[in-house]
Backbone as numpy.savetxt, mean C-alpha at the origin, in Angstrom:
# Nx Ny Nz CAx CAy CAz Cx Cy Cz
39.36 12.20 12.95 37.95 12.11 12.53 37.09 12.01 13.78
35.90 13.00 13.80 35.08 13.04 15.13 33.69 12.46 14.18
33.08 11.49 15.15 31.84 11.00 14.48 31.21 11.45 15.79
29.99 11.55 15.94 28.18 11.65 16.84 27.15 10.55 16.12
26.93 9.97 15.85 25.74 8.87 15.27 24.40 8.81 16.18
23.19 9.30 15.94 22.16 9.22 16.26 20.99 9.43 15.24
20.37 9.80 15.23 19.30 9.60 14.28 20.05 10.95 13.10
20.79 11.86 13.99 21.55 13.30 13.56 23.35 12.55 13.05
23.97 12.02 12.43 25.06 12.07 12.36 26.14 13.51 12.13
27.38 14.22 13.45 28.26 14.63 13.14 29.38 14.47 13.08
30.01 15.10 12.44 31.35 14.19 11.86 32.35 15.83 11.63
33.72 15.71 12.11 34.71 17.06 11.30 35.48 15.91 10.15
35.33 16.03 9.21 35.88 15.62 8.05 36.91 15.95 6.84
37.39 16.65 7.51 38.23 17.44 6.33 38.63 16.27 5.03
39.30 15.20 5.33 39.74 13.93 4.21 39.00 12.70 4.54
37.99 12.26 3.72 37.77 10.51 3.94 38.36 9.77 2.74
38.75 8.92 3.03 39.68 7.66 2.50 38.60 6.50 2.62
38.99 5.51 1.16 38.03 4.36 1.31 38.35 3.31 2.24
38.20 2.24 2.55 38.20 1.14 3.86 39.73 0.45 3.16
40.71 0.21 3.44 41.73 -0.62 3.25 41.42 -1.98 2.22
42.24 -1.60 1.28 41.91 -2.87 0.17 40.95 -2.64 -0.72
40.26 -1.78 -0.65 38.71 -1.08 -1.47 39.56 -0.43 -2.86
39.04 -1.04 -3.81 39.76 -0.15 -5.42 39.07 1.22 -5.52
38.24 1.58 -4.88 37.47 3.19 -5.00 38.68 4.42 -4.97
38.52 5.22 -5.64 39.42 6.13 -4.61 39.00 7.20 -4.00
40.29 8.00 -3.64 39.73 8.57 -2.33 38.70 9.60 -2.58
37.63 9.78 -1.74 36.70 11.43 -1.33 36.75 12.40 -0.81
37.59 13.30 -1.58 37.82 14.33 -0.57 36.66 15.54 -0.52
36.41 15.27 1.31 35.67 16.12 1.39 35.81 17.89 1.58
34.98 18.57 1.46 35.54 20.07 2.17 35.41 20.32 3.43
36.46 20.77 3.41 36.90 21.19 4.93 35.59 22.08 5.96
35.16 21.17 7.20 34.39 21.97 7.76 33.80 20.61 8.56
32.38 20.46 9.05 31.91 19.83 9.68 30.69 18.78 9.46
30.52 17.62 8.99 29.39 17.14 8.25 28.68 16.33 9.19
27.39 16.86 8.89 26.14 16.55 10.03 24.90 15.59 8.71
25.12 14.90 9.19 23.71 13.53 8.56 22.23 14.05 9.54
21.38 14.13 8.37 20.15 14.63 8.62 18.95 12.92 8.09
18.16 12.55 8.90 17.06 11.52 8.29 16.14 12.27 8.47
15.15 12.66 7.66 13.72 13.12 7.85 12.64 12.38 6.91
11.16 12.68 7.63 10.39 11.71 6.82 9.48 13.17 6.25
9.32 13.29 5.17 8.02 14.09 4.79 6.77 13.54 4.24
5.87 14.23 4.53 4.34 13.49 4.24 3.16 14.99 3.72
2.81 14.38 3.21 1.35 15.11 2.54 -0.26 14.21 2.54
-0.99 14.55 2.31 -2.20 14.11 2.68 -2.86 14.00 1.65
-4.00 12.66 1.03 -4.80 12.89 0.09 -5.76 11.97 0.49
-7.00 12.28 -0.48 -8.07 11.43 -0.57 -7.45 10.24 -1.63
-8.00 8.69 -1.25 -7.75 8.14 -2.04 -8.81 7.85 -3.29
-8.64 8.21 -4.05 -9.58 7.76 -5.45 -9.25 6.32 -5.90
-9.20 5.29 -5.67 -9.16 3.68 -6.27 -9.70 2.85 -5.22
-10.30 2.19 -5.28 -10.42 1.15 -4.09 -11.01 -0.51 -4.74
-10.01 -1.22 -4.46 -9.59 -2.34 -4.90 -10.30 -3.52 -3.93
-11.55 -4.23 -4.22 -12.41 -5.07 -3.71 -12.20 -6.37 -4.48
-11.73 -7.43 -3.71 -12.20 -8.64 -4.07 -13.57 -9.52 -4.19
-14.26 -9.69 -4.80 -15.31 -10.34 -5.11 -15.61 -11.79 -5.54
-16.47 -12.77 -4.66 -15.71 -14.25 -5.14 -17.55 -14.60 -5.13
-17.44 -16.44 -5.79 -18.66 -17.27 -5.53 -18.09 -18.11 -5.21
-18.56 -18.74 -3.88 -18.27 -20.14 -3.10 -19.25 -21.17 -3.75
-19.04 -22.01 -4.27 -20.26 -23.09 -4.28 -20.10 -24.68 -3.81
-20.90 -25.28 -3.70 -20.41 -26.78 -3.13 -21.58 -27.66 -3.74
-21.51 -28.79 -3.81 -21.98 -29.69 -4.68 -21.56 -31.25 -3.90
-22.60 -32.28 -4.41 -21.65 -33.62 -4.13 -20.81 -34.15 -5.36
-20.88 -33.41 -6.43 -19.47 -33.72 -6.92 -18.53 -32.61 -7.54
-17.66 -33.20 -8.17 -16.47 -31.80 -8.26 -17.45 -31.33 -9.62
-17.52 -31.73 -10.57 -18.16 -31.16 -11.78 -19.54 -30.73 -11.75
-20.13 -30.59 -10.64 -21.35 -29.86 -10.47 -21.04 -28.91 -9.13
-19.55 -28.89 -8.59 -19.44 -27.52 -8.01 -19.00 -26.86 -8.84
-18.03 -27.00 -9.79 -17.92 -26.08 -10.92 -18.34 -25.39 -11.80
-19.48 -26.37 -12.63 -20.72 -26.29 -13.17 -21.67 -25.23 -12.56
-22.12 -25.29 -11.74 -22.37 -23.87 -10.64 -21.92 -23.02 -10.40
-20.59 -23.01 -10.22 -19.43 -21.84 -9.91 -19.13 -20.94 -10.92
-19.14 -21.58 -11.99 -19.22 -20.82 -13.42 -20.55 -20.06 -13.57
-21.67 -20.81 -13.66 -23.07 -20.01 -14.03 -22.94 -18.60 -12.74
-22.38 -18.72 -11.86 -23.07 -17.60 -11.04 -21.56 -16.59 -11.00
-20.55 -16.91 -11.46 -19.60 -16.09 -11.62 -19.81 -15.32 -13.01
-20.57 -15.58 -14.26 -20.89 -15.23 -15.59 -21.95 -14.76 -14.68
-22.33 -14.40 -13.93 -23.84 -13.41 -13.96 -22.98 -12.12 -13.00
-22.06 -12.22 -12.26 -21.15 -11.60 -11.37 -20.58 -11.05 -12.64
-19.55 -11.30 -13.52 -19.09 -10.62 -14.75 -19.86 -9.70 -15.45
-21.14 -10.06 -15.66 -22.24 -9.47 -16.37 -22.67 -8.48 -15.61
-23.13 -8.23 -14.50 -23.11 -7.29 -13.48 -21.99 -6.22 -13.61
-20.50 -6.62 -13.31 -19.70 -5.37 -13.63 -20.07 -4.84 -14.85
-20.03 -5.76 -15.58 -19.97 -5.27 -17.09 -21.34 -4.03 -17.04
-22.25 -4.03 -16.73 -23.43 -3.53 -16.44 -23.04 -2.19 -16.10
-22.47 -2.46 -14.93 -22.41 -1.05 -14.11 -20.77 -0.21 -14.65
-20.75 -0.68 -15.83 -19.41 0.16 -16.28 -18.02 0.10 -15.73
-17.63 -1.28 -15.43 -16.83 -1.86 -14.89 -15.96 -1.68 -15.78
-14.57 -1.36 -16.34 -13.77 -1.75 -17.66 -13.35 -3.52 -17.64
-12.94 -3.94 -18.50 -12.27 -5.41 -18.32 -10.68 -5.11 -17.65
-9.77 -4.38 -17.76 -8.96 -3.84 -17.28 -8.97 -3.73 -16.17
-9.47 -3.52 -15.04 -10.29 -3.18 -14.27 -10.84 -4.57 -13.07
-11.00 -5.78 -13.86 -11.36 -6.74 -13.28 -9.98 -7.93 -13.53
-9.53 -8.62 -12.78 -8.56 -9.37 -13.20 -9.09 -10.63 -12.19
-9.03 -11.96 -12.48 -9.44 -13.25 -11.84 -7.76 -13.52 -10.47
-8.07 -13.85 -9.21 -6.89 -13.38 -8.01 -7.00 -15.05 -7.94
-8.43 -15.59 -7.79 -8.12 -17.03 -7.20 -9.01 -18.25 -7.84
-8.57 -19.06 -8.21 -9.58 -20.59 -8.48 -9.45 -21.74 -7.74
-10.49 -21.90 -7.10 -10.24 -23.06 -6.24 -11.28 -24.49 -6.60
-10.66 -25.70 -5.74 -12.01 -26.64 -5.69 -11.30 -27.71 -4.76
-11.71 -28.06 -3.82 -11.32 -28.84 -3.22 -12.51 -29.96 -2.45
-12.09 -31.13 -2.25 -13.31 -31.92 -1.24 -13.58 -31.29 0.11
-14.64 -31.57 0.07 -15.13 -31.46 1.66 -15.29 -33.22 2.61
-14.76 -32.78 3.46 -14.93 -34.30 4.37 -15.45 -34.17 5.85
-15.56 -35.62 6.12 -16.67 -35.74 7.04 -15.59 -36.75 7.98
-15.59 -36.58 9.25 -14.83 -36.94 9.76 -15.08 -37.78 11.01
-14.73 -38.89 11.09 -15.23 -39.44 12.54 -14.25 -40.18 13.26
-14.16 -40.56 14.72 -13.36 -41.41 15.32 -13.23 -42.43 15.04
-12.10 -43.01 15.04 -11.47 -44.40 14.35 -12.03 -44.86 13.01
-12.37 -43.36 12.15 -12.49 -43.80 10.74 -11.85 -43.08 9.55
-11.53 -43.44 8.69 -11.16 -42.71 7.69 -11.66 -41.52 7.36
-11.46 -40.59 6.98 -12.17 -39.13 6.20 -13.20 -39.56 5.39
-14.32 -39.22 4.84 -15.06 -39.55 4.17 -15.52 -38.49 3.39
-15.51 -38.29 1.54 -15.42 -37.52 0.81 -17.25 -37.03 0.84
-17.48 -36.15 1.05 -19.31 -35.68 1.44 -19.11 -34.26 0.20
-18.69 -33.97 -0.49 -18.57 -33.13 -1.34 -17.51 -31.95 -1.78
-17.90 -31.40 -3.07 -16.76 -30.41 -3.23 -17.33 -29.17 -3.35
-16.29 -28.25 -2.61 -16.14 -26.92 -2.78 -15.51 -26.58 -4.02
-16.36 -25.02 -4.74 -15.66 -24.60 -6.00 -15.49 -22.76 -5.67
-14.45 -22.06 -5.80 -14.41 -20.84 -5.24 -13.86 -19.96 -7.17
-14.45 -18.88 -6.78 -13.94 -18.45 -8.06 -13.75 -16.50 -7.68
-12.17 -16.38 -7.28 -12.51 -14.84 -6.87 -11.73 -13.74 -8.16
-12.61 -12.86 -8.32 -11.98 -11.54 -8.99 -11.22 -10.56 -8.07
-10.66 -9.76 -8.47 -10.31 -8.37 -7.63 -10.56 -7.75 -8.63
-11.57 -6.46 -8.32 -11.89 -5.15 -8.89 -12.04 -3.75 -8.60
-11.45 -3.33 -9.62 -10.74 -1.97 -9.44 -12.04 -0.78 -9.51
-12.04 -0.13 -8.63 -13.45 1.25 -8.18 -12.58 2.14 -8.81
-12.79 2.71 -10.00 -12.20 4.19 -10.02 -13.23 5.30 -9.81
-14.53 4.95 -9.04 -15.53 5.88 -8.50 -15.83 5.23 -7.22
-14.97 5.36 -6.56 -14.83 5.16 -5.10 -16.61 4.90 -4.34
-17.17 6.06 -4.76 -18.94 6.46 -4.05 -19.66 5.74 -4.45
-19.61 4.66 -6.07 -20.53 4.03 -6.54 -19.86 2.23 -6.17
-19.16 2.41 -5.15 -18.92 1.24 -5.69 -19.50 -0.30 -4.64
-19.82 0.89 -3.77 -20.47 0.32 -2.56 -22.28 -0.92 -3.13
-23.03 0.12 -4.09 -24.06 0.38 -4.64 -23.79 -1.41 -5.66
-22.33 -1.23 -6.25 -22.22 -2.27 -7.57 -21.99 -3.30 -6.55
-21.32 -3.43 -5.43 -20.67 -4.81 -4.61 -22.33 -5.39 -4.49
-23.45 -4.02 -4.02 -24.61 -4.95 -3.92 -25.12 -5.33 -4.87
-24.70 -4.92 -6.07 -25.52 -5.82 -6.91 -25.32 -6.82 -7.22
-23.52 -7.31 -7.06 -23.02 -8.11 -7.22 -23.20 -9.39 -6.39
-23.86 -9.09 -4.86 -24.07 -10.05 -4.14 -25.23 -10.79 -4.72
-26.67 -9.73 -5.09 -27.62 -10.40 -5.61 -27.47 -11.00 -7.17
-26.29 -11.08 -7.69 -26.15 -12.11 -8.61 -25.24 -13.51 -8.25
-24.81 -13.22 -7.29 -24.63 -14.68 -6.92 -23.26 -14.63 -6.23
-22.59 -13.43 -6.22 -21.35 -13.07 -5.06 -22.11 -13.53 -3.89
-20.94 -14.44 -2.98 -21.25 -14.63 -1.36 -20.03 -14.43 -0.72
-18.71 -13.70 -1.73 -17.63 -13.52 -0.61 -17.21 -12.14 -1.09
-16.92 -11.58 0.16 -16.36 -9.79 -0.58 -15.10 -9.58 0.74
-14.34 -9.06 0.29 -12.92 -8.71 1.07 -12.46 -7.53 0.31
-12.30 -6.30 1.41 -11.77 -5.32 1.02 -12.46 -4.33 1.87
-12.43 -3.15 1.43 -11.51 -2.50 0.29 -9.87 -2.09 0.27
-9.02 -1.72 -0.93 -7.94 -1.82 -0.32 -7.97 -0.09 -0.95
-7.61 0.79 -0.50 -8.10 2.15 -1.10 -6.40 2.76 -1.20
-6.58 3.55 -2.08 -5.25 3.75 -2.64 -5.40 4.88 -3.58
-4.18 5.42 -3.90 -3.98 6.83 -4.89 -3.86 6.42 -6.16
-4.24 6.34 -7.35 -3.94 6.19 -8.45 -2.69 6.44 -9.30
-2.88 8.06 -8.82 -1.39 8.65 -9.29 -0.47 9.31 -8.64
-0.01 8.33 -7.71 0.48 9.41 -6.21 1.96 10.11 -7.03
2.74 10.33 -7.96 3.60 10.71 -8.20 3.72 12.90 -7.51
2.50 13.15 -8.10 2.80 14.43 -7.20 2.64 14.60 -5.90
2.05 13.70 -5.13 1.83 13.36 -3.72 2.85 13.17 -2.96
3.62 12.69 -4.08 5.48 11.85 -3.37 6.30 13.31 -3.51
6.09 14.05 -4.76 7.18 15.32 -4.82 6.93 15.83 -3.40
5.64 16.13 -3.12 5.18 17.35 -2.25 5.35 16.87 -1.16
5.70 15.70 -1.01 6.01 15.11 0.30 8.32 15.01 0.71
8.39 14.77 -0.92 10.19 14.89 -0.94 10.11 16.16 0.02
9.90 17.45 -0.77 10.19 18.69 -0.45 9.73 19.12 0.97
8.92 18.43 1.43 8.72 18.81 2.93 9.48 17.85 3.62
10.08 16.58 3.30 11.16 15.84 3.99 12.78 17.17 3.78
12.71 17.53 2.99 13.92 18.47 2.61 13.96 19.98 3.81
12.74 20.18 3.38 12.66 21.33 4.61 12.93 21.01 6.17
12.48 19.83 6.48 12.42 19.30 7.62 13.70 19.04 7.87
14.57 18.82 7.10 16.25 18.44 6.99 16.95 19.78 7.20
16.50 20.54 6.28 17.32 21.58 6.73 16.62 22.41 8.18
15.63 22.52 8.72 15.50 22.89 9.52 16.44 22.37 10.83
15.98 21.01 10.55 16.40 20.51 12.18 18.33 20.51 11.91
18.95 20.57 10.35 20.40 21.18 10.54 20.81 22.55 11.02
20.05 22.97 10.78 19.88 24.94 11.50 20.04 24.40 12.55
19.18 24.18 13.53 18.94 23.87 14.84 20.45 23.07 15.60
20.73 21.93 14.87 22.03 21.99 15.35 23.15 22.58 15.00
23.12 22.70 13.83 24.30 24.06 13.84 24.30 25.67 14.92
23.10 25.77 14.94 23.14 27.05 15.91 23.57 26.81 17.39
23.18 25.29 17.75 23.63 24.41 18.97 25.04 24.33 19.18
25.36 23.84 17.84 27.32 24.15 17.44 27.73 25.20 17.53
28.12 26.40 17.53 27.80 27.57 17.35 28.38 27.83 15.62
27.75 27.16 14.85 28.03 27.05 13.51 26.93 27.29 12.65
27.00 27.33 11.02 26.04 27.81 10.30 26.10 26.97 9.40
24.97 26.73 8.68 24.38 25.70 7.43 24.93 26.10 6.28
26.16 25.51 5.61 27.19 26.21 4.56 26.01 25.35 3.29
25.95 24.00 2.99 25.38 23.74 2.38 24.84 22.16 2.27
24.14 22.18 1.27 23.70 20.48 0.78 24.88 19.45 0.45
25.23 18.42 1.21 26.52 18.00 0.19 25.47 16.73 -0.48
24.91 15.83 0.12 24.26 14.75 -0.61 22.32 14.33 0.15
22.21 14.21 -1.47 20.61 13.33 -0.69 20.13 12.38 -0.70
19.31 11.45 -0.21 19.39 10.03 -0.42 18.17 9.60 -0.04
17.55 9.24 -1.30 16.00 8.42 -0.83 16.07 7.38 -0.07
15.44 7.34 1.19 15.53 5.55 2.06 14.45 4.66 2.30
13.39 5.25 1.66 11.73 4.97 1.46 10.50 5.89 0.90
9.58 5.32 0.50 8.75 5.91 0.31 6.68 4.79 1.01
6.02 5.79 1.13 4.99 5.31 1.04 3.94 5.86 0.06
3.14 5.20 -0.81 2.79 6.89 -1.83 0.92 6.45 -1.58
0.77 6.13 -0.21 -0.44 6.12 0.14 -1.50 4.74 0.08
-0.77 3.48 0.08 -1.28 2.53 -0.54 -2.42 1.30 0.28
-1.90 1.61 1.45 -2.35 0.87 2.32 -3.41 1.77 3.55
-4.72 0.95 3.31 -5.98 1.85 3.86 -5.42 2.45 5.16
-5.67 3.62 6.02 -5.98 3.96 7.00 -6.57 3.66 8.26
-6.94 3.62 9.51 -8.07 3.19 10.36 -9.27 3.63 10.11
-9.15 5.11 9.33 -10.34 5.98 9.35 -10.87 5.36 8.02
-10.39 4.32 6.59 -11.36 3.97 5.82 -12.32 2.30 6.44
-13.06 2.60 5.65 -13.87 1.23 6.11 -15.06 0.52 5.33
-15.54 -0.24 5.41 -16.62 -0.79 4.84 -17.67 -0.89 5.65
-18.84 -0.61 5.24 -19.94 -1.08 6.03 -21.41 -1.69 5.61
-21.89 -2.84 6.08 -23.01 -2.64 5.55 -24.44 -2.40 6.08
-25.11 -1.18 5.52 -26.30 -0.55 6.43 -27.40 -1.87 6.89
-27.72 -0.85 7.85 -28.81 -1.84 9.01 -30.11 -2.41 7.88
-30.83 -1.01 7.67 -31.88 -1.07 6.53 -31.86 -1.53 5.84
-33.36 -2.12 5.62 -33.01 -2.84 4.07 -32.99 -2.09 2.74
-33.67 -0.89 2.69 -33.32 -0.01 1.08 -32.03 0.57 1.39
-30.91 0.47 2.21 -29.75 1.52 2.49 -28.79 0.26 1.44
-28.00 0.74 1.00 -26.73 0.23 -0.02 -25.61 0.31 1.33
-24.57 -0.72 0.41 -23.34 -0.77 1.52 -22.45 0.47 1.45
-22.03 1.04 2.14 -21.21 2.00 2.36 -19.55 1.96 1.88
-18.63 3.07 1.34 -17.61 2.65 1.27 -16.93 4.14 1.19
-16.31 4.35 2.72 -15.77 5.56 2.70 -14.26 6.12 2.37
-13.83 6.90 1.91 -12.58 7.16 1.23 -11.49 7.64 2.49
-12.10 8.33 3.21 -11.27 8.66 4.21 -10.03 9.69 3.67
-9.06 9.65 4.41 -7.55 9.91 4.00 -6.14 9.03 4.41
-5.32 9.49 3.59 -4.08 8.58 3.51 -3.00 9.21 3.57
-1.60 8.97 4.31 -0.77 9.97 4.52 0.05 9.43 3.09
0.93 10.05 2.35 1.80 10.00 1.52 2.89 10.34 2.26
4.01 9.36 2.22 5.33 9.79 2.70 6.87 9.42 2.10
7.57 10.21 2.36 9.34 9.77 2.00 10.43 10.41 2.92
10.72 9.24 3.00 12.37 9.60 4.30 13.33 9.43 3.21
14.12 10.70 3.66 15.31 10.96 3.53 16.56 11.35 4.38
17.69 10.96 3.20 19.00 10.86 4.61 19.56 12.30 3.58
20.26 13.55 3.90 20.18 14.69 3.83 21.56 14.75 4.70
22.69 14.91 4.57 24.07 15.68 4.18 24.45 17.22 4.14
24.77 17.44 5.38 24.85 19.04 5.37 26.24 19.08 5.95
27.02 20.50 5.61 28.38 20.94 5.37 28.28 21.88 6.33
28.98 21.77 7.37 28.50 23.03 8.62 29.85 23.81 9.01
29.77 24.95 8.82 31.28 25.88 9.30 30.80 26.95 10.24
């Protein structure tokens, strides 16, 4: 048995046998030369979703009047999506908080000076262009925390095929290439093997948030692009 291991595995294989003591039995391979191929393929899209968290901080000197607050201005934040055609689907509650605030001095105890009440949503843009427009409206109802966007494909499933099949091409190419190096030829596919995927989920450098200088300009929220990708490990039979 001849192995090569690099990112390219070759191997002459005529018989593999399982590891000693293994109940499998044996694989017999066909006679000839087997070369391990990894390739990554990728395709490109705009992302259509972009996933913004939206919160109200409030504070109070006691816990039931930071809450008491936190509620009234989160029901005007709800009412707002709801407004701008938000679905409920669409909006899901990520965080509830409330904790004291303290005041702190040398050689004294902490001293309780009030409570914080936090109340965040995450919401789903399935109109990417308007959604910049709703975050502001959302601030002037009583949002004071925004994090995001997280921009993403909705339905990357054909994004991922079109990306398999160019990981596949890329496999058999660069097996040509060493087989012709061998002075051998690409007999066939013996196995394929998904080892990841990315199907576009995580923003880019090129998306971003911004918010304009002007005061009639709305906040900005650009879509950019996102690579879609899948590596594969690719099995070729070389004579």
């Amino acid at each position: 048995m001849k192995l090569i291991a690099t990112a390219v595995a070759l191997a002459a294989l005529p018989l593999a046998f399982a590891p000693a003591g293994a109940q499998t039995a044996p694989v017999i391979l066909p006679d000839g030369t087997i070369l391990d191929v990894t390739a990554t393929g990728q395709t490109t899209r705009v992302p259509d979703v972009a996933t913004i968290r939206a919160g109200v901080v409030t504070q109070a000197a006691t816990a039931g009047a930071a809450i008491g607050d936190n509620a009234q201005a989160m029901t005007r934040v709800l009412a707002a999506l709801k407004r701008a055609g938000i679905e409920a689907r669409d909006v899901s509650t990520s965080n509830v908080g409330l904790s004291p605030q303290y005041r702190y001095a040398e050689n004294q105890a902490p001293v309780v000076t009030g409570y914080q009440a936090t109340n965040t949503v995450a919401v789903r843009f399935r109109d990417i262009a308007k959604s910049g427009a709703i975050l502001d409206a959302l601030v002037k109802e009583g949002a004071n925390q925004i994090d995001g966007p997280n921009l993403a494909i909705d339905n990357p499933n054909a994004a991922l095929d079109e990306a398999r099949t160019d990981a596949v091409k890329k496999a058999r190419a660069r097996a040509e290439l060493y087989a012709r190096a061998a002075g051998m030829t690409v007999s066939r596919i013996v196995s394929i093997s998904e080892n990841g995927e990315n199907p576009g989920g995580s923003p880019p450098p090129v998306m971003y948030a911004r918010a304009a200088m002007a005061k009639d300009a709305s906040t900005q929220i650009a879509a950019g692009e996102t690579d879609v990708t899948v590596t594969l490990s690719v099995r070729f039979l070389l004579k």
